[in-house]
DOFI-51414 format. One record per residue: residue in three letters; x, y, z of N, C-alpha, C, CB in turn. Coordinates in steps of 0.02 Angstrom, whole numbers, padded with zeros to 5 digits, always signed. Atoms other than C-alpha are relative to their C-alpha. Glycine has a CB too. Layout:
<sites>
ALAXYZXYZXYZXYZ;...
</sites>
This chain:
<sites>
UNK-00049-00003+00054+03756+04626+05571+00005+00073-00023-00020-00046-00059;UNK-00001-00087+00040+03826+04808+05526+00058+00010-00048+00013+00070+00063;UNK-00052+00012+00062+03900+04796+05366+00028+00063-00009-00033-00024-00073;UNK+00013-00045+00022+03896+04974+05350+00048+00043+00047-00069+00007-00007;UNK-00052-00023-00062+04045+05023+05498+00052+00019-00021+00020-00047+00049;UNK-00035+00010+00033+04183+05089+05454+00081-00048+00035-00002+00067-00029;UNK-00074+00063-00027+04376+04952+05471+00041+00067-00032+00018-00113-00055;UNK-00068-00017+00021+04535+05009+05482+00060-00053-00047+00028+00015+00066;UNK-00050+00070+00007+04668+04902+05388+00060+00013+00017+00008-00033-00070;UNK-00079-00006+00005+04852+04893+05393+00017-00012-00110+00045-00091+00067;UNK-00001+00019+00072+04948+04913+05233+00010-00048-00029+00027+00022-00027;UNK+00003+00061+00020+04979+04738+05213-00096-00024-00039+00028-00042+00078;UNK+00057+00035+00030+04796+04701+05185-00047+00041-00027-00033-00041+00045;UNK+00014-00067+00044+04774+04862+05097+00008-00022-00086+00066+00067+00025;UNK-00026+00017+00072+04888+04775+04963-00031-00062-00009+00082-00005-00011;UNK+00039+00079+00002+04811+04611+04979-00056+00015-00055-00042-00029+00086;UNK+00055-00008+00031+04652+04685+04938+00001+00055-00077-00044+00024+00058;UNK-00008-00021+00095+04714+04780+04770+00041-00049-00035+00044+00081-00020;UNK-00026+00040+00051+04795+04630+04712-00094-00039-00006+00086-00058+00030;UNK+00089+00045+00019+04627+04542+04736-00043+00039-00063-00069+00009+00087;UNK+00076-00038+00033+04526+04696+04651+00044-00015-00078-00028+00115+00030;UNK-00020-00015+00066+04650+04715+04505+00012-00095-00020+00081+00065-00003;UNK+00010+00062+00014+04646+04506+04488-00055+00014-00023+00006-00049+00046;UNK+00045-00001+00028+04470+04517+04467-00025+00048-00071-00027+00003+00048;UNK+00001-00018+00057+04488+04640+04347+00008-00016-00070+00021+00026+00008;UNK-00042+00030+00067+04595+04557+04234-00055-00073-00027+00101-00035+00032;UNK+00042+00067+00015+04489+04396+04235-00080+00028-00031-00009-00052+00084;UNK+00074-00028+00019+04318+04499+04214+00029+00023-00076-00038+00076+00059;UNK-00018-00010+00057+04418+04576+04053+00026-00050-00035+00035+00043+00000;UNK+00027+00051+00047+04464+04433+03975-00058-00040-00009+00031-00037+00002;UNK+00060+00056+00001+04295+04325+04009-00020+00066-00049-00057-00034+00085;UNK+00022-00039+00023+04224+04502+03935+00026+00049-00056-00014+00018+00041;UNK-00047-00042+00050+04351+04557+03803-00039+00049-00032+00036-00043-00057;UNK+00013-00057+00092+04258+04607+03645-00056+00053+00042-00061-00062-00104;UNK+00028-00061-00043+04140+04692+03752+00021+00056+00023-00016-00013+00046;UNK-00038-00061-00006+04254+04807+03839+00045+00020-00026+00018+00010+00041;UNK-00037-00023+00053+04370+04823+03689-00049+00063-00020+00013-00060-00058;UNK+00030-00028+00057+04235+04934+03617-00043+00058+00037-00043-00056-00045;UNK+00020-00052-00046+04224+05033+03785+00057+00029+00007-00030-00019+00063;UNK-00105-00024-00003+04437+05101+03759-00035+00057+00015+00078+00002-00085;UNK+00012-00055-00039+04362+05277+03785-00014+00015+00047-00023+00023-00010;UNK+00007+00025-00063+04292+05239+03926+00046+00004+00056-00009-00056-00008;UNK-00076+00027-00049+04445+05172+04014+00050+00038-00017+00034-00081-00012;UNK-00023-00053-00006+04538+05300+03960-00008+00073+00027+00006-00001-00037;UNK+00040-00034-00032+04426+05427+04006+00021+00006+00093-00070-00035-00021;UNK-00029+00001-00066+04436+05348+04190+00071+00002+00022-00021-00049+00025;UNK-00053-00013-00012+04600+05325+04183+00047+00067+00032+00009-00016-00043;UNK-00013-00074-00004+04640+05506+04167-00030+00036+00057-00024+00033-00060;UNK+00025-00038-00083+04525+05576+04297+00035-00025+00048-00077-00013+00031;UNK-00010+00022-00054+04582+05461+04413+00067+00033+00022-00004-00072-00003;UNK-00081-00011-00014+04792+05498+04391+00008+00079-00003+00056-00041-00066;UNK-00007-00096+00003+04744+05699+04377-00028+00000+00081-00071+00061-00076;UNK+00014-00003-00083+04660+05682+04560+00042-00028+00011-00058-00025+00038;UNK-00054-00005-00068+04783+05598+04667+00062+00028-00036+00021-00083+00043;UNK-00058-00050-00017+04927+05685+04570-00009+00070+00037+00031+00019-00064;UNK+00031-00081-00045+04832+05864+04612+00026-00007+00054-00087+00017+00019;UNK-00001+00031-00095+04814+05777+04793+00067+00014+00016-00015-00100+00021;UNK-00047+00003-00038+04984+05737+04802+00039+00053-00009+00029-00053-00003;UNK-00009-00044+00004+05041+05881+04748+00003+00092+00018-00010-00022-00020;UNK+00011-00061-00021+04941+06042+04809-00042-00014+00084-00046+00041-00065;UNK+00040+00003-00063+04881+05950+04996+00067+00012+00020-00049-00066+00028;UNK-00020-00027-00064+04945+06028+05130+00008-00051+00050-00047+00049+00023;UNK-00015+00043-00045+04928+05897+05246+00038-00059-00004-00044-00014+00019;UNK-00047+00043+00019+05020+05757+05279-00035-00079-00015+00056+00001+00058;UNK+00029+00057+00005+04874+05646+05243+00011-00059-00042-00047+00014-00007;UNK-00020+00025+00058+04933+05582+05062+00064-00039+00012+00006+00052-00051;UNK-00062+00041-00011+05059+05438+05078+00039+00023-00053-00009-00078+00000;UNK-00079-00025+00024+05180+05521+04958+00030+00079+00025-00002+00004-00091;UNK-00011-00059-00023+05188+05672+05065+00058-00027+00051-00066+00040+00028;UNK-00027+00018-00045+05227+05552+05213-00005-00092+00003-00029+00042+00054;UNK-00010+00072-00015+05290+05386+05188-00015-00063+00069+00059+00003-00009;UNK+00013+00046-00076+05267+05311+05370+00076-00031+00003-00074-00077-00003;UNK-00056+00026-00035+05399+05224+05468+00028-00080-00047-00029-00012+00089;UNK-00039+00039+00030+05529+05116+05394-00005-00089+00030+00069+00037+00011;UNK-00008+00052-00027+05499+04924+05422+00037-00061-00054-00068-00014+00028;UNK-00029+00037+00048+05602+04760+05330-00062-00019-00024+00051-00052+00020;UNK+00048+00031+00069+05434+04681+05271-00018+00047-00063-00078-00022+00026;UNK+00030-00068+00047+05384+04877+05186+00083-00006-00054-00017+00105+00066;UNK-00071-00013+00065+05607+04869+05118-00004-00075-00048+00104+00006+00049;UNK-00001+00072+00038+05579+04686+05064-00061-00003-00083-00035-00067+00075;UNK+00065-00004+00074+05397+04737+04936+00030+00048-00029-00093+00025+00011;UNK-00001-00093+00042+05478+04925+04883+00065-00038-00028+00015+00104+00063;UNK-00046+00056+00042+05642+04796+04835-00027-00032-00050+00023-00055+00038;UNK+00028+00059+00046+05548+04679+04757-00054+00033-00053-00041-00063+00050;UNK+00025-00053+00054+05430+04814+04668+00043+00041-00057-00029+00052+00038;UNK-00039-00073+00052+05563+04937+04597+00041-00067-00043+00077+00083+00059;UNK-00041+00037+00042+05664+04762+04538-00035-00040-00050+00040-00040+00036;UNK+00069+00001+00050+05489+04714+04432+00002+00048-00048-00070+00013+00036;UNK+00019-00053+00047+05475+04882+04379+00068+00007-00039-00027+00074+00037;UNK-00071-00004+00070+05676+04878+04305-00012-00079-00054+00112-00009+00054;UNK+00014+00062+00049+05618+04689+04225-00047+00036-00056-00044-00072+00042;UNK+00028-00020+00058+05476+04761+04133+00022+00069-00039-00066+00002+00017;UNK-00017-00053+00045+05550+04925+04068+00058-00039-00025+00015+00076+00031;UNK-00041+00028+00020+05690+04807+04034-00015-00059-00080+00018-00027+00065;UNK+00036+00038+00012+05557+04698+03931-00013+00061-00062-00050-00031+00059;UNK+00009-00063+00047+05505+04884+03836+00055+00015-00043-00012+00062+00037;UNK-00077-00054+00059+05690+04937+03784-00003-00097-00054+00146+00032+00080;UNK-00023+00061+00064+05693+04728+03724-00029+00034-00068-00044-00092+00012;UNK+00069+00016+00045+05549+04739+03614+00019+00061-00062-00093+00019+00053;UNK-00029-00064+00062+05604+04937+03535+00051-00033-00023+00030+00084+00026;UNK-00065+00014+00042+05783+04865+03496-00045-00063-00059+00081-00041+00062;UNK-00006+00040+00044+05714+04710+03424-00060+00031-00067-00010-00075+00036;UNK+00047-00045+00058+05554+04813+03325+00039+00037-00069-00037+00070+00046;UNK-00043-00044+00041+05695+04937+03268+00044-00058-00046+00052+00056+00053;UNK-00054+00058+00018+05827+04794+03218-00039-00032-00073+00009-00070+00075;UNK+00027+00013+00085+05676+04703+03088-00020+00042-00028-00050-00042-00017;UNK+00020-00023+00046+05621+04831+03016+00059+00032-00043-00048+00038+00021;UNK-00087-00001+00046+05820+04874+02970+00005-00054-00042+00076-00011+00051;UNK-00007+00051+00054+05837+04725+02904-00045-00040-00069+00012-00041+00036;UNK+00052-00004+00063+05682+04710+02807+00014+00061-00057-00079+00015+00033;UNK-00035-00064+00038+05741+04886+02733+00059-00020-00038+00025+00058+00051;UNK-00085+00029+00047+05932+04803+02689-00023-00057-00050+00075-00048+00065;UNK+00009+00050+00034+05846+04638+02641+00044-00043+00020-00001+00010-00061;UNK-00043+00065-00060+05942+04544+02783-00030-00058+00011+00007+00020+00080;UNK+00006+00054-00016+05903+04362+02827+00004+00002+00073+00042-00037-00034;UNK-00024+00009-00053+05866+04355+03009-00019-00062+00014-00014+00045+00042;UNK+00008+00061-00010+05888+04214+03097-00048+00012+00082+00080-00043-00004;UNK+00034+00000-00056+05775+04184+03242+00021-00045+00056-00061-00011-00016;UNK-00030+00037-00057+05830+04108+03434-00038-00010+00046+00050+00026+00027;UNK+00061-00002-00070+05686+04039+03528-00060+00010-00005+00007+00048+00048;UNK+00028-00039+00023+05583+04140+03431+00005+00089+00009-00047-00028+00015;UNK-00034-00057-00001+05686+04305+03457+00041+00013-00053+00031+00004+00051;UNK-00042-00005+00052+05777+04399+03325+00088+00042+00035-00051+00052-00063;UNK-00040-00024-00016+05897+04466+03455+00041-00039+00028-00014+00041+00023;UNK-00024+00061-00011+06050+04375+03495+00004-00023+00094+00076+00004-00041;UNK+00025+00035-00093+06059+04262+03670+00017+00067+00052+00070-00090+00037;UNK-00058-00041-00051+06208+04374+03751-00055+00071+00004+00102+00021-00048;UNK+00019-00063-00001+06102+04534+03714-00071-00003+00035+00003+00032-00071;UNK+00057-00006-00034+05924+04465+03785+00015-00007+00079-00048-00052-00027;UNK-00046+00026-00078+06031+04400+03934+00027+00057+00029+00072-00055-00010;UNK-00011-00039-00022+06107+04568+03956-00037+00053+00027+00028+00007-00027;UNK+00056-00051-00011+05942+04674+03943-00042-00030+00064-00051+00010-00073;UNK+00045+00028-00077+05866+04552+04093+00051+00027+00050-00012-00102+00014;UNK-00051+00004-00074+06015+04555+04197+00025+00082+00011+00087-00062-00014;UNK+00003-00075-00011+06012+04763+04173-00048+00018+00043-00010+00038-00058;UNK+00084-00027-00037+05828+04790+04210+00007-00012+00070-00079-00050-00025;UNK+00006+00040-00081+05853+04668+04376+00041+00033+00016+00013-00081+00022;UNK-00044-00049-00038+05999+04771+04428-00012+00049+00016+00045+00014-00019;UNK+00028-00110+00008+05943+04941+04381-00056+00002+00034-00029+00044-00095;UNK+00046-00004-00065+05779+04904+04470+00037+00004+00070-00046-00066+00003;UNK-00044+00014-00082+05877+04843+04622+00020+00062+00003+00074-00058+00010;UNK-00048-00051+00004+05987+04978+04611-00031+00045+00025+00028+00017-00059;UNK+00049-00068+00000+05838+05123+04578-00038-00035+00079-00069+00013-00092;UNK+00049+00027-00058+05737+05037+04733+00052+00018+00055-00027-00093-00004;UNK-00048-00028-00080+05889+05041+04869+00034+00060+00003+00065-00048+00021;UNK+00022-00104+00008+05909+05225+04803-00026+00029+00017-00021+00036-00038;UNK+00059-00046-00003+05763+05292+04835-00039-00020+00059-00045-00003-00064;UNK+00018+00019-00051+05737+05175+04981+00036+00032+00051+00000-00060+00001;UNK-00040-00054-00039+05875+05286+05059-00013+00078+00003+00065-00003-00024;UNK+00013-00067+00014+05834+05434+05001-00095+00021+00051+00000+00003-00107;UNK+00063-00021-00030+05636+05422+05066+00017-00020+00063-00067-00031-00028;UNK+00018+00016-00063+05643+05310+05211+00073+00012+00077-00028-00086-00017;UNK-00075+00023-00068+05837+05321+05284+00011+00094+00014+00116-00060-00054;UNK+00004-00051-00011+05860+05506+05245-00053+00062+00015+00025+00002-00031;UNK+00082-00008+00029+05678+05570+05203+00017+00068-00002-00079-00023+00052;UNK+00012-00069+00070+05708+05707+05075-00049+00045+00008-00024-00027-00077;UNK+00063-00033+00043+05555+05752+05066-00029+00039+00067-00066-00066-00043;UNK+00002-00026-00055+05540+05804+05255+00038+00062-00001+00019-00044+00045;UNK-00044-00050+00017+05693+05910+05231-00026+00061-00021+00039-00022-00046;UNK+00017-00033+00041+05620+05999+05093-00070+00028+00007+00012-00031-00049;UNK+00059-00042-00013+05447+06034+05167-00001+00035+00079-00066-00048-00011;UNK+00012-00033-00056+05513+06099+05325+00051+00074-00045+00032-00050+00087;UNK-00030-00056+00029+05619+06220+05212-00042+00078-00005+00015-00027-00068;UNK+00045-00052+00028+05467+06325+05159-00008+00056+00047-00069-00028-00016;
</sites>
């Protein structure tokens, strides 16, 4: 038995295995809340080191080792997750602008001494929560088959480092 060898993976089971690690995360932090509530420096702390190394990385390496230097070759399962990622990432910033409008909105009306009425348990009306989903999901979409052209159809970023 040589545990100790090193595997190659593919990025499929690259991602597999950080949904697994960051699952277990989440479950170890709630079973362990008040505990690591009272470690926030901590996790900030790491946080920070961590996103100052691989920006550096991706930033001042030379080689083309760093996958945001060099994306790899274009396949539909890789356009089908970077779709389905960037149209997540327009839901939840879509989820952020809700939350400021409706934050901003009661505390206006607590200021006037307005009566709001609540929908669902929202103070914002249907048409406008309905519009801020069906933005985010677009505008993700949108930003994702953007930038899915731009890296993988044109690759920008090739361009621009054979320039130097």
């Amino acid at each position: 038995m040589r545990i100790f060898t090193n595997h190659t993976f593919t990025w499929w089971e690259t991602s597999l295995l950080k949904i697994c690690l960051i699952t277990l995360g989440i479950l170890l932090g709630l079973y362990f809340f008040n505990f690591l509530a009272g470690l926030t420096w901590l996790w900030w702390v790491l946080f920070i080191f961590t996103a100052v190394y691989f920006v550096t990385k991706a930033v001042f390496n030379k080689g083309n080792s760093f996958p945001l230097i060099n994306p790899g070759k274009a396949t539909k399962v890789k356009k089908v997750i970077y779709l389905l990622a960037s149209t997540t990432l327009g839901i939840l910033l879509s989820i952020i602008a809700h939350s400021l409008i409706e934050i901003n909105y009661l505390n206006w009306a607590l200021e006037k001494g307005n009566t709001v009425v609540f929908n669902s348990g929202c103070a914002l009306p249907l048409w406008l929560q309905t519009s801020l989903w069906v933005a985010g999901t677009l505008g993700g979409f949108f930003m994702g088959t953007y930038w899915w052209r731009k890296l993988y159809i044109e690759r920008v970023w090739n361009k621009k480092r054979s320039k130097r």
